[in-house]
C-alpha positions as a Python dict, from the first residue, in 0.01 Angstrom:
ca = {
    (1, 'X'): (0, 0, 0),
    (2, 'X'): (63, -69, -327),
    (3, 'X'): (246, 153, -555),
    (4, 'X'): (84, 304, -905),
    (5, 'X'): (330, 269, -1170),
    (6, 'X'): (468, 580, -1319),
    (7, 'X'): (406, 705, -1640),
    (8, 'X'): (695, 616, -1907),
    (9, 'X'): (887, 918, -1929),
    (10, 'X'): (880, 1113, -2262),
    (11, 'X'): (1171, 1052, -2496),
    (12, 'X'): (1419, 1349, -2532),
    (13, 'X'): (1446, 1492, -2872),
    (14, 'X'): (1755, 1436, -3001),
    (15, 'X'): (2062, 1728, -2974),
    (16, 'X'): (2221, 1882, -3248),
    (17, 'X'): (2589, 1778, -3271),
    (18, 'X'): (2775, 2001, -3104),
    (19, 'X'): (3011, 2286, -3341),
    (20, 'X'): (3326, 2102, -3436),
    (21, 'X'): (3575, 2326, -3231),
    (22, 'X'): (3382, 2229, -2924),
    (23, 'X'): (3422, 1859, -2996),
    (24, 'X'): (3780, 1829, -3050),
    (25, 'X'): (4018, 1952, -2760),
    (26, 'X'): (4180, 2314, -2836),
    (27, 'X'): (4519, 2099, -2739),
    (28, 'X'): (4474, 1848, -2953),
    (29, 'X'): (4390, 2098, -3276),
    (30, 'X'): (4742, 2285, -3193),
    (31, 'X'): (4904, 1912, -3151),
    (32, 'X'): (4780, 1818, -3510),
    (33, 'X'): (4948, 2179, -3646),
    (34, 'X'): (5317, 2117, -3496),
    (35, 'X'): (5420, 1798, -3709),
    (36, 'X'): (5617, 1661, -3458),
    (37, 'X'): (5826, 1364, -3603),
    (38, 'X'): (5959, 1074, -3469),
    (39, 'X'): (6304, 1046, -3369),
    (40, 'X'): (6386, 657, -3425),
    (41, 'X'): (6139, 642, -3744),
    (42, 'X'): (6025, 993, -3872),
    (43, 'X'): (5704, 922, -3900),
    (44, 'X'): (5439, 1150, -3768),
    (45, 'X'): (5403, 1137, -3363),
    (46, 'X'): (5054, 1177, -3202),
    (47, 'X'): (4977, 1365, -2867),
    (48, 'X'): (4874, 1144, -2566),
    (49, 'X'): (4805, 1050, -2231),
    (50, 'X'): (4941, 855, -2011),
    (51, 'X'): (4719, 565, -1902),
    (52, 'X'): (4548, 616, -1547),
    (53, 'X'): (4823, 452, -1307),
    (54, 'X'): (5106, 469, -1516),
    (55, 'X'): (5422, 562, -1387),
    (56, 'X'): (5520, 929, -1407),
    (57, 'X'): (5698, 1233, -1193),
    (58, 'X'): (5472, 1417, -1020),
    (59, 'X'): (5579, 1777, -1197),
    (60, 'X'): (5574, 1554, -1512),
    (61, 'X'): (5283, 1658, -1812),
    (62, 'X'): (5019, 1320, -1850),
    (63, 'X'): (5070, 1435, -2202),
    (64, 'X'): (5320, 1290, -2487),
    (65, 'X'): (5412, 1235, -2810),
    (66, 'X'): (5412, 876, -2938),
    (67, 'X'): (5522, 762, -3244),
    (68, 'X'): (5214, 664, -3532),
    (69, 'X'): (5324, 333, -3603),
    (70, 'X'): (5310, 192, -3253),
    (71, 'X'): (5363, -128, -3136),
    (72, 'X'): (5585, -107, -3453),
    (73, 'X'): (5832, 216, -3308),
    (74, 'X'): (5815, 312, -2987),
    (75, 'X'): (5979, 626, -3027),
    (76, 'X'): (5826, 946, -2725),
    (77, 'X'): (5876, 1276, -2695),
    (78, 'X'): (5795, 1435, -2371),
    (79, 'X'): (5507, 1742, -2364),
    (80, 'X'): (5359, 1984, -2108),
    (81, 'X'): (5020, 2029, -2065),
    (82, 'X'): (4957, 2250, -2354),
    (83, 'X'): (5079, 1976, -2580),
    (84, 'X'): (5412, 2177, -2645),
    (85, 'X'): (5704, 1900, -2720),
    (86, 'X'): (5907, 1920, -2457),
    (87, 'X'): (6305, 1900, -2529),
    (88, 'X'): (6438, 1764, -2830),
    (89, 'X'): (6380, 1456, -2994),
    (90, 'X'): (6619, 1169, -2913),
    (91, 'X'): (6647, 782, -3058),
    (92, 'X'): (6646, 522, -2832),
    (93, 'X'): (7038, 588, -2781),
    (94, 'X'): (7027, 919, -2706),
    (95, 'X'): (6734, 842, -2475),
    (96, 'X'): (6931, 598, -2283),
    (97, 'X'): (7257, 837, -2257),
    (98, 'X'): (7006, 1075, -2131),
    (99, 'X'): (6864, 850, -1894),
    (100, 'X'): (7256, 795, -1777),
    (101, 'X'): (7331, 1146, -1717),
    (102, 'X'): (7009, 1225, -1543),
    (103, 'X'): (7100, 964, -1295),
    (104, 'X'): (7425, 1076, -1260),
    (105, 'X'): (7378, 1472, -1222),
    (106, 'X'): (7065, 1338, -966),
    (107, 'X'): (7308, 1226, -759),
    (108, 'X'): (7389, 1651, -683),
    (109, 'X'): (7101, 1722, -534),
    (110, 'X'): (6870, 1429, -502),
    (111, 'X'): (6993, 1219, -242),
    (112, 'X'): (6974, 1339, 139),
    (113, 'X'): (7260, 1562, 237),
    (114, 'X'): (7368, 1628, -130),
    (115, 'X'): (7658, 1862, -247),
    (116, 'X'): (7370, 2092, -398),
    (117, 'X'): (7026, 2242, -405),
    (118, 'X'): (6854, 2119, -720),
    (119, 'X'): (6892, 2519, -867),
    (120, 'X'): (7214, 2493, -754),
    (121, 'X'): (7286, 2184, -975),
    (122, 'X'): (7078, 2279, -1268),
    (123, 'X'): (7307, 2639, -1264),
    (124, 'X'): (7632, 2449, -1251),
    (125, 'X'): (7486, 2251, -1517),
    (126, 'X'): (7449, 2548, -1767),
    (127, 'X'): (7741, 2711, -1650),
    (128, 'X'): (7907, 2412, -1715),
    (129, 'X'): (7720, 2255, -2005),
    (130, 'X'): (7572, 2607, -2185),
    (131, 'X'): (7234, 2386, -2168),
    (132, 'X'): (6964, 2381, -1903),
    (133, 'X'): (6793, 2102, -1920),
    (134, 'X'): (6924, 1731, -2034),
    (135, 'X'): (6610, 1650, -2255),
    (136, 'X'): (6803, 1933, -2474),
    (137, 'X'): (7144, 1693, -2509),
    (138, 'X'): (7207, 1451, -2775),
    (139, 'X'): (7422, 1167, -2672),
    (140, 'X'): (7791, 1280, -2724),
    (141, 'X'): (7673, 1601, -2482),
    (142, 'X'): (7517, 1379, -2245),
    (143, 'X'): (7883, 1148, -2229),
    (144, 'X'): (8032, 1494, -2171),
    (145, 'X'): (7798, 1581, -1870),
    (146, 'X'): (7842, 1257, -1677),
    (147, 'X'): (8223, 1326, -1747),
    (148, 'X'): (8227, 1659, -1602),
    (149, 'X'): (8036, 1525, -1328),
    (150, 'X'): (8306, 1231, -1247),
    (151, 'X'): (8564, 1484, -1246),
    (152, 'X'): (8415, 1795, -1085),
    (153, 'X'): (8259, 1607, -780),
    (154, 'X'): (8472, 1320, -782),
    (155, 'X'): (8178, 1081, -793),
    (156, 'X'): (8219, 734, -874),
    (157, 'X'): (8091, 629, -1197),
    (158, 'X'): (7813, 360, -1161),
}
């Protein structure tokens, strides 16, 4: 049998655009009203996401502040999922000396059999510290962390 051809299908009329505060993102709106500024340059950071794929801790945010004037400055700041900066801003030094501690006060809880539970860790660390988290350190704090960690749990420096 052969087949009739259909009719061509009328043409939709074309939609309004939709109100403004439905086309841009509630998150990105309160992003644009923080002025977060870049660490390593102080110019203006912009919220993002991480590309599909791309490395990141599973209780990490997908979200971020990156400096304007990429590739020029890569400076970051971390966010949660409401687009809240996360921490405080660090240049590229005090993001290494961060990076430094973190894998030294890991070393707690992380690894099988550790000295710690991660709470455990984290409440020594504020005892010990007066801060709870490392992204709060600037680089001198973070030398004194790894430190008190060398001397407190006699671990080895690496």
């Amino acid at each position: 049998k052969a087949r009739t051809p259909s009719p061509p299908r009328p043409q939709r009329p074309a939609r309004a655009a939709p109100p403004l505060e439905k086309m841009i993102d509630p998150v990105l709106l309160k992003a644009e009203e923080r002025k977060v500024l870049c660490p390593d340059c102080g110019a203006r950071m912009t919220l993002r996401a991480r590309k599909q794929g791309q490395s990141f801790k599973q209780e990490q945010s997908r979200l971020f502040y990156g400096c304007s004037t990429f590739p020029k400055c890569s400076g970051t700041v971390p966010s949660d999922d409401a687009g809240e900066p996360q921490g405080t801003p660090a240049s590229a030094e005090t993001k290494k000396a961060r990076i430094r501690a973190h894998a030294t006060f890991d070393r707690l809880w992380k690894n099988p059999g550790g000295r710690m539970s991660r709470s455990e860790a984290y409440a020594w660390m504020k005892e010990r510290t007066g801060f709870e988290h490392i992204a709060d350190m600037d680089e001198a704090q973070c030398e004194d962390l790894v430190a008190a960690l060398l001397v407190d749990f006699d671990l080895e420096a690496e």
